[in-house]
N, CA and C atoms as a LAMMPS dump frame, in Angstrom:
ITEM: TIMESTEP
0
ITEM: NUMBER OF ATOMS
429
ITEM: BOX BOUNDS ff ff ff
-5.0000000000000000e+02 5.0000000000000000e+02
-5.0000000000000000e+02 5.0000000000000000e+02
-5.0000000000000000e+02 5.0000000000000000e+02
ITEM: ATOMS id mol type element x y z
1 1 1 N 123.752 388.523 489.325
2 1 2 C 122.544 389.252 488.989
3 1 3 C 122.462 389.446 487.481
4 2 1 N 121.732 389.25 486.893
5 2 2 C 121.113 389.5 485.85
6 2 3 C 121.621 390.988 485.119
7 3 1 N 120.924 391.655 485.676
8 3 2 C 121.6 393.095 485.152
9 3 3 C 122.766 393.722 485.134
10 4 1 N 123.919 392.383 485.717
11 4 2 C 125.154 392.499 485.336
12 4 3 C 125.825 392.277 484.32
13 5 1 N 125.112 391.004 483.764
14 5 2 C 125.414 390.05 482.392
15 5 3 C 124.478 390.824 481.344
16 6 1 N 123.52 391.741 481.376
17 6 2 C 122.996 392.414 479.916
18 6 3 C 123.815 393.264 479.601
19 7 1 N 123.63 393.382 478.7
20 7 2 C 124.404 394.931 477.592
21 7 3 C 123.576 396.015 477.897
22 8 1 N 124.323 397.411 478.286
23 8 2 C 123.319 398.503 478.412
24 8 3 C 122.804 398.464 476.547
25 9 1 N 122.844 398.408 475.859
26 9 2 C 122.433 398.244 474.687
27 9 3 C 121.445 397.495 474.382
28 10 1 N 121.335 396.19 474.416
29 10 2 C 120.111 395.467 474.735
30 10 3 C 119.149 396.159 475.249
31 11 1 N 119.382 396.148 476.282
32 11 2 C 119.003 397.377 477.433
33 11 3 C 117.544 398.56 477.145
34 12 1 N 118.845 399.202 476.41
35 12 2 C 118.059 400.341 475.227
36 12 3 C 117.354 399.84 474.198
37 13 1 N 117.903 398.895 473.625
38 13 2 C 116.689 398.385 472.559
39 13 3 C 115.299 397.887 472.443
40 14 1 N 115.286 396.788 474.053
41 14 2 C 114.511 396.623 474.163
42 14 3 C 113.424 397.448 475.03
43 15 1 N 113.863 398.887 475.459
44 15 2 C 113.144 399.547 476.172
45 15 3 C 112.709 400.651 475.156
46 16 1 N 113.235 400.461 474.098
47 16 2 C 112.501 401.426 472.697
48 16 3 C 111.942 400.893 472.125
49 17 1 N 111.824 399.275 471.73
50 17 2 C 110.912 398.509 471.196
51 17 3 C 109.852 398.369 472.162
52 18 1 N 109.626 398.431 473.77
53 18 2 C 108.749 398.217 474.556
54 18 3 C 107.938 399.768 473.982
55 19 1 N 108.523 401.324 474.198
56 19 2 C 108.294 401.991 474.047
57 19 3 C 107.587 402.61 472.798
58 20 1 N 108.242 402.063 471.289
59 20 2 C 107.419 402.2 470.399
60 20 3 C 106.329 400.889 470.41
61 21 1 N 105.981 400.375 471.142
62 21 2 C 104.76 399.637 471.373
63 21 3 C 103.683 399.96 472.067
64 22 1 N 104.232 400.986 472.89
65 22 2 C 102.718 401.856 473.927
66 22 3 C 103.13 401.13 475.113
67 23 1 N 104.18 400.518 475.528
68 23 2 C 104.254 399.874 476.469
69 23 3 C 105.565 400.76 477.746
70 24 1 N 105.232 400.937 478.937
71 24 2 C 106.122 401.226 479.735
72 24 3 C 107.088 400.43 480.236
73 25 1 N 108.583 400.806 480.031
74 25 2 C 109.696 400.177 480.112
75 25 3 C 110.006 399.442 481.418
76 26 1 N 109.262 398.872 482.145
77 26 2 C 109.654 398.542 483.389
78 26 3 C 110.892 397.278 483.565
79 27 1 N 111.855 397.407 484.626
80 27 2 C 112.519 396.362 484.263
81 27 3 C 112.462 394.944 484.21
82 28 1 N 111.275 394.501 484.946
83 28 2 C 111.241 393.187 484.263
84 28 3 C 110.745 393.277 483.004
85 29 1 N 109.782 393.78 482.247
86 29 2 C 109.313 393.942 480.95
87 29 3 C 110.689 394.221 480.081
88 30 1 N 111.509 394.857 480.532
89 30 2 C 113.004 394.559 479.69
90 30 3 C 113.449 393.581 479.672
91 31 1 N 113.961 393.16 480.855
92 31 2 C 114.577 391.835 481.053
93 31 3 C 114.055 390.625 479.762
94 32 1 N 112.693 390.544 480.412
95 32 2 C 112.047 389.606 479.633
96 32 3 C 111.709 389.619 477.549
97 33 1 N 111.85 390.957 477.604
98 33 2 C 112.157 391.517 475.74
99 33 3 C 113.44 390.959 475.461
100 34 1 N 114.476 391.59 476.446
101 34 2 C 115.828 390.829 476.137
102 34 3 C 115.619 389.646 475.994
103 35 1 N 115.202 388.829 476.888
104 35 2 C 115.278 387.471 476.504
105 35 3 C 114.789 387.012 475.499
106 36 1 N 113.539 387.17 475.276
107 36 2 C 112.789 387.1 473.775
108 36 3 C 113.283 387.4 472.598
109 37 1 N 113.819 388.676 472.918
110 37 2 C 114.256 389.35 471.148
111 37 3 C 115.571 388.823 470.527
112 38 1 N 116.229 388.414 471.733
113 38 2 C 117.987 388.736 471.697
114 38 3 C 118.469 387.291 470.638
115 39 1 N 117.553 386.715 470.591
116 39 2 C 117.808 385.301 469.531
117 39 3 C 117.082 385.097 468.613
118 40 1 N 116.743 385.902 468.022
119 40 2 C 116.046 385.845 466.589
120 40 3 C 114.623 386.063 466.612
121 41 1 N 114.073 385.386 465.46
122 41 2 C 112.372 384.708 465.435
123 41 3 C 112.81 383.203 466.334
124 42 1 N 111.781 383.183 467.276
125 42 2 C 111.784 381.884 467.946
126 42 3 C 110.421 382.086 468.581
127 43 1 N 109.912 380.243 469.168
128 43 2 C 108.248 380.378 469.344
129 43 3 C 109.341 379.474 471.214
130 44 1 N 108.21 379.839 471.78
131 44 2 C 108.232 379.548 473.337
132 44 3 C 107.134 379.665 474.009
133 45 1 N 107.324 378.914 475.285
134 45 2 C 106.183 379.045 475.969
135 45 3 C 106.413 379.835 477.132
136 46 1 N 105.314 380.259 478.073
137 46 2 C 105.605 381.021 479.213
138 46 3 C 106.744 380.383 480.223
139 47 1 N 106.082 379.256 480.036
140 47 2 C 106.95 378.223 480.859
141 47 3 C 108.707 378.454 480.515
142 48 1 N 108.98 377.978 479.134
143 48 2 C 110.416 378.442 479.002
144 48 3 C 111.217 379.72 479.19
145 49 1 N 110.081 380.648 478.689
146 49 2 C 110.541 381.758 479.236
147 49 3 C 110.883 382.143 480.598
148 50 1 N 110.361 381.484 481.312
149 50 2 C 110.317 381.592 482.432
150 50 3 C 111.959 380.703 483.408
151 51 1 N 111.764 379.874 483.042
152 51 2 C 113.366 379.005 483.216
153 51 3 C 114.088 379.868 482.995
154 52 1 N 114.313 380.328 481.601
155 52 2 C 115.512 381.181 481.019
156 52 3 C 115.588 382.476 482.165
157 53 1 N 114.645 382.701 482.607
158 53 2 C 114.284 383.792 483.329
159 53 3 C 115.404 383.793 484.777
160 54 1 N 114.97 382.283 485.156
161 54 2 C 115.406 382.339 486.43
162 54 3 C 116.338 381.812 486.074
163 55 1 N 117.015 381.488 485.131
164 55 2 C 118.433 380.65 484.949
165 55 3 C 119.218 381.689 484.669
166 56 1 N 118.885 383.179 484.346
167 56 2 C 120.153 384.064 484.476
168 56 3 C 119.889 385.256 485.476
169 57 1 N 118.905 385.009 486.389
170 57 2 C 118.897 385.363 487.116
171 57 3 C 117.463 387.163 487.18
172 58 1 N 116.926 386.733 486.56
173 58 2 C 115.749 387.614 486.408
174 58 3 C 114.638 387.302 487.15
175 59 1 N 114.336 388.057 488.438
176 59 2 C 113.148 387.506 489.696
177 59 3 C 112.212 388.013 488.578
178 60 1 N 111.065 387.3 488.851
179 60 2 C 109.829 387.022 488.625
180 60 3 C 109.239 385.76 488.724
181 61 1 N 107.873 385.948 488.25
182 61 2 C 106.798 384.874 488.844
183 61 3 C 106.59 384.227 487.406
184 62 1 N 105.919 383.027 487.536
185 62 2 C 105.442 382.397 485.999
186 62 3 C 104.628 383.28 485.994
187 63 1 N 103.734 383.911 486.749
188 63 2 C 101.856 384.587 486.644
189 63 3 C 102.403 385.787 485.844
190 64 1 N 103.964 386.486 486.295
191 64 2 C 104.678 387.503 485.864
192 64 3 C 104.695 387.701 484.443
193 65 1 N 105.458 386.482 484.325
194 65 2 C 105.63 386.065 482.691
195 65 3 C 104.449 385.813 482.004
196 66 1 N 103.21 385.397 482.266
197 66 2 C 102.275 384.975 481.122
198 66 3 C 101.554 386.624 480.963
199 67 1 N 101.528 387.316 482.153
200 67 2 C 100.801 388.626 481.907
201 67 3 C 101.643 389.563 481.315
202 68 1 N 103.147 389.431 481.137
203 68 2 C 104.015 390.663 479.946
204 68 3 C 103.831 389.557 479.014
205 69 1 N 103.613 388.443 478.585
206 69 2 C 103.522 387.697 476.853
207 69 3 C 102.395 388.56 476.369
208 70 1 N 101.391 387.983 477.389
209 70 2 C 99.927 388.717 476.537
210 70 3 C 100.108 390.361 476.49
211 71 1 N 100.903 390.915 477.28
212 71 2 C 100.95 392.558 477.322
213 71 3 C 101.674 392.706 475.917
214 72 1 N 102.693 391.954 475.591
215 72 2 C 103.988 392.317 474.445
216 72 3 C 102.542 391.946 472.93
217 73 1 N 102.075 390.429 473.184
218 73 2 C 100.93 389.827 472.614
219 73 3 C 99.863 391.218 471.875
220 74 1 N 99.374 391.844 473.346
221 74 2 C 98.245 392.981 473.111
222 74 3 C 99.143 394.138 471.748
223 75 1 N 99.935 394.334 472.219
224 75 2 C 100.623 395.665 471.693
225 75 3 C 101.334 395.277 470.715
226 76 1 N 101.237 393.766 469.687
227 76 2 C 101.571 393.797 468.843
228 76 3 C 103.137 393.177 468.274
229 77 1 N 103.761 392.778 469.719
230 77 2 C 105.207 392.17 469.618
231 77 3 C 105.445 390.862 469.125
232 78 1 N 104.322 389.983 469.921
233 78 2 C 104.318 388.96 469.418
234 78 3 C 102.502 388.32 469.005
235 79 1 N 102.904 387.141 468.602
236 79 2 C 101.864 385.944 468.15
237 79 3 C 101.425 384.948 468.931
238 80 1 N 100.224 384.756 469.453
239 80 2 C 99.587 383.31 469.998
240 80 3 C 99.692 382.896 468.842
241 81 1 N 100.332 381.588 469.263
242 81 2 C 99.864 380.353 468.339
243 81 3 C 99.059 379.308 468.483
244 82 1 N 98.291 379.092 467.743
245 82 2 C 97.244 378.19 467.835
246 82 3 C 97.683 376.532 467.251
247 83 1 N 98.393 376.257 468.032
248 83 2 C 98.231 374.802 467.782
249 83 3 C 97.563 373.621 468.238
250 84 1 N 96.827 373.845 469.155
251 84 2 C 95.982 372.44 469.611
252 84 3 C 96.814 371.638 470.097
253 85 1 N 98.01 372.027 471.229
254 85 2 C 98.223 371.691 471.943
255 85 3 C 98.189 371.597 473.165
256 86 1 N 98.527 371.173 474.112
257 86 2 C 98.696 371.074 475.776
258 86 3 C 99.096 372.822 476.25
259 87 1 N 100.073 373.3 475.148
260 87 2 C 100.709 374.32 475.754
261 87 3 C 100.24 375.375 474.741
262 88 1 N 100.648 376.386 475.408
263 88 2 C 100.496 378.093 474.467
264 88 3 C 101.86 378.469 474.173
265 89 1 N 102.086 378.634 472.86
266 89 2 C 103.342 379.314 472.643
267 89 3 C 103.335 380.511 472.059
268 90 1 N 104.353 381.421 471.936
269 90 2 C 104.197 382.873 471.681
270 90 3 C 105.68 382.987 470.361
271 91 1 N 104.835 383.441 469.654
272 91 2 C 106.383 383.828 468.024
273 91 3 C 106.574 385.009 468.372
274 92 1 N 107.577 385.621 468.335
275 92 2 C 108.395 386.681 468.058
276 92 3 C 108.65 387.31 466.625
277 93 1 N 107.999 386.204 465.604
278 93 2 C 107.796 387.21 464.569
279 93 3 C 106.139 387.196 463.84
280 94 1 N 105.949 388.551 464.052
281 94 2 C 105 388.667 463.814
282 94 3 C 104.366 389.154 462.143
283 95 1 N 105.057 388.604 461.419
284 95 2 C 104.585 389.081 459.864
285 95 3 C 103.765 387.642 459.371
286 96 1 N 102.848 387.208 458.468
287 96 2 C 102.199 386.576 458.202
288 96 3 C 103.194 385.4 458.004
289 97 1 N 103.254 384.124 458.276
290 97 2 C 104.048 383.001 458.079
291 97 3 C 103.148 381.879 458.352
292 98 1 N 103.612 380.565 458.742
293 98 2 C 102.908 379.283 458.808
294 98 3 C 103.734 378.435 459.567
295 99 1 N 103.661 377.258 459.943
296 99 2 C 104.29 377.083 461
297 99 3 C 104.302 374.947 460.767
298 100 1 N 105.785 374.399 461.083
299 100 2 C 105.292 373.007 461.282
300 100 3 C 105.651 372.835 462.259
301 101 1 N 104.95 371.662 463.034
302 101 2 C 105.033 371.227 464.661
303 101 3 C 105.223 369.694 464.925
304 102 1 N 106.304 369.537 464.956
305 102 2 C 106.831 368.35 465.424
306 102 3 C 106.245 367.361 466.202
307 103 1 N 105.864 366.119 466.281
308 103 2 C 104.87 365.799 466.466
309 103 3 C 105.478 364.651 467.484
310 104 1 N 105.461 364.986 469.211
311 104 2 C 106.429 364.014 470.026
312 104 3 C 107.086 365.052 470.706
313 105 1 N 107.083 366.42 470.614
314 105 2 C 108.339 366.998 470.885
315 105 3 C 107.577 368.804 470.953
316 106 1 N 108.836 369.651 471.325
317 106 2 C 107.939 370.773 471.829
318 106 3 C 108.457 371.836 470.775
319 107 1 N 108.973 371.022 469.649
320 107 2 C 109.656 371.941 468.427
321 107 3 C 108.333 372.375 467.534
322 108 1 N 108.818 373.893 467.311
323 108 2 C 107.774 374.441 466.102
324 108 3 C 108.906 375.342 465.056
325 109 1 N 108.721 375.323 464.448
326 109 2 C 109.597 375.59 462.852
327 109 3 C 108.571 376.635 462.003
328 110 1 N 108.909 377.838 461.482
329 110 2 C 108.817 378.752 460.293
330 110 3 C 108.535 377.535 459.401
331 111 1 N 107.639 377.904 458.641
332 111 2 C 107.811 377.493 456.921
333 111 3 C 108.066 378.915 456.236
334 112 1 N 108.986 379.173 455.382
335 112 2 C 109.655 379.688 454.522
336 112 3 C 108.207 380.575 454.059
337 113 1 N 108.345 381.906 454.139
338 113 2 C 107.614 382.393 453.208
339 113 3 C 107.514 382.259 451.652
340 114 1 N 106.155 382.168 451.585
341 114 2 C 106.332 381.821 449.369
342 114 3 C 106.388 380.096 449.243
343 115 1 N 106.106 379.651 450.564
344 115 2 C 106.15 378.268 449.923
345 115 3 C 104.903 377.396 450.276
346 116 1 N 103.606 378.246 450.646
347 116 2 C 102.385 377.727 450.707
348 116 3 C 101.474 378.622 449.809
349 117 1 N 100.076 378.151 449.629
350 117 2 C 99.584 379.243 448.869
351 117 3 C 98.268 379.228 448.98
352 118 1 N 97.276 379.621 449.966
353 118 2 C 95.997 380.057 450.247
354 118 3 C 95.383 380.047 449.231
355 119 1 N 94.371 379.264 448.664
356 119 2 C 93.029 379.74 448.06
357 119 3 C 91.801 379.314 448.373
358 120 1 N 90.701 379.609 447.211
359 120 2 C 89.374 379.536 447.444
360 120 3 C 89.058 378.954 449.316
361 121 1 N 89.345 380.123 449.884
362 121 2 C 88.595 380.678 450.958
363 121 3 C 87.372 380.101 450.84
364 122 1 N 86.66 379.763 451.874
365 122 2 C 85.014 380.603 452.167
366 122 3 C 84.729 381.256 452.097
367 123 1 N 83.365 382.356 452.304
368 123 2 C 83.199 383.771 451.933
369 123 3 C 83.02 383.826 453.975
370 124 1 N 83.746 384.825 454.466
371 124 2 C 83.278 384.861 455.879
372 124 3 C 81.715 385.204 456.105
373 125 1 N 81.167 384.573 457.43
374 125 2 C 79.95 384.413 457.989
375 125 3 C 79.705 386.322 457.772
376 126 1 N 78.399 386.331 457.309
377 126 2 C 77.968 387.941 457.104
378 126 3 C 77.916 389.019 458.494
379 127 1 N 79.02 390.203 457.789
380 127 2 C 79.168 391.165 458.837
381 127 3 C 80.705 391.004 459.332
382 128 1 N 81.331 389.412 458.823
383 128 2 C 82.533 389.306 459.195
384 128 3 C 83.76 389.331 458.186
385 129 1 N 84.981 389.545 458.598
386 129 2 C 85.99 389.366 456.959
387 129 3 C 87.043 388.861 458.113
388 130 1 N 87.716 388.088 457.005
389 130 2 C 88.763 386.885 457.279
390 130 3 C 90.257 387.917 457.825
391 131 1 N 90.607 387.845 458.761
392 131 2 C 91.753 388.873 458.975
393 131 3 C 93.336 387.941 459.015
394 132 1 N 93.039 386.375 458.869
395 132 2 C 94.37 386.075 459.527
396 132 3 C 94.074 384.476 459.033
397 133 1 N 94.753 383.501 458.089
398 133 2 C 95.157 382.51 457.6
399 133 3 C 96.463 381.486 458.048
400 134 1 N 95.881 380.893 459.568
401 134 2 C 96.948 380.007 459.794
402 134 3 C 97.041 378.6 459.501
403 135 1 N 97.954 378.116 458.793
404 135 2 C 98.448 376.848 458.722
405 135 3 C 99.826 376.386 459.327
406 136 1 N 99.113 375.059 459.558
407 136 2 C 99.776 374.179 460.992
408 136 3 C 99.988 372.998 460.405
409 137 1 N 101.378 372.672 460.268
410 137 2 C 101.372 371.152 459.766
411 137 3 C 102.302 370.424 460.4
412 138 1 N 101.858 369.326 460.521
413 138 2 C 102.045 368.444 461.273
414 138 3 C 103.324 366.913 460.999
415 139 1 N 104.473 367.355 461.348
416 139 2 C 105.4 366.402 460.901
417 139 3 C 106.393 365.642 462.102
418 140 1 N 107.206 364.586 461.326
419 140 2 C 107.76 363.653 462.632
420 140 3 C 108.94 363.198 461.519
421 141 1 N 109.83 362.795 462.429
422 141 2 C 111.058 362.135 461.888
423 141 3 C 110.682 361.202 461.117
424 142 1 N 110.997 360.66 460.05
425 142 2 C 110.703 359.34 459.105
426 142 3 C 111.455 358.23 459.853
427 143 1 N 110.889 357.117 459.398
428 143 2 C 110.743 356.12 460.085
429 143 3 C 111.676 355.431 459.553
C-alpha cells in the first residue's frame, strides 16, 4: 500500500501546501501532491501521473487525476502548458519561465531564467492587458 512507503512528513507537507492553497487535504489529493512535488520542478501529463499513481500503489481513476491537476491548476500549484501538442502537460513550477520541447519525444525542459528577453509587445486588444508571455521552442537532437 502506498501509505506505507510515504513519509508522514511528505505527508504533512503536502497537506499544508494543499492547505495554504484553499484546498482540502483529502488523501488522494495528498497522495497525488506527493507525487508531484516530491521531485522537483518537473512538467507531466495526467496520464503519467497517473501510472506513477498506480505503480506505487495509489487507487484512483485517470478522470481522478485530471480533476485534482486542474483543482492544484485552479488554486495556483501548478501551470497548463500550452504546447500544441497531442497531450496537456502540467509544471510544477509556477514562476514565469519558458520552456523547450523536444521534438519526437514527450520531453519538455526549463530554459534558464535571464536567458530570453521579451520585447516590443503589441499593445493588447482594448479593455485587455497582456498577463502572461509564453515561449515554446522547439528542438531535436542534431543530426
Amino acid at each position: 500500500m502506498h501509505s506505507a512507503t510515504r513519509s508522514k512528513t511528505a505527508d504533512r507537507d503536502s497537506a499544508l501546501r494543499l492547505r495554504d492553497a484553499g484546498l482540502r487535504p483529502t488523501r488522494q489529493r495528498v497522495a497525488l501532491a506527493d507525487l508531484l512535488f516530491a521531485k522537483g520542478d518537473r512538467h507531466l501529463t495526467a496520464e503519467e501521473l497517473h501510472e506513477e499513481a498506480v505503480s506505487v500503489g495509489v487507487p484512483c481513476s485517470l478522470a481522478t487525476v485530471y480533476n485534482t491537476l486542474h483543482q492544484f491548476t485552479e488554486a495556483g500549484m501548478l501551470r497548463v502548458l500550452s504546447l500544441e501538442t497531442a497531450k496537456t502537460y502540467f509544471d510544477t513550477n509556477v514562476s514565469d519561465h519558458h520552456h523547450f520541447v523536444v521534438e519526437g519525444s514527450n520531453n519538455v525542459l526549463d530554459i534558464p531564467v535571464g536567458n530570453i528577453s521579451v520585447s516590443d509587445l503589441p499593445e493588447a486588444p482594448e479593455g485587455m492587458e497582456i498577463t502572461h508571455v509564453d515561449v515554446v521552442i522547439r528542438v531535436r537532437p542534431k543530426r
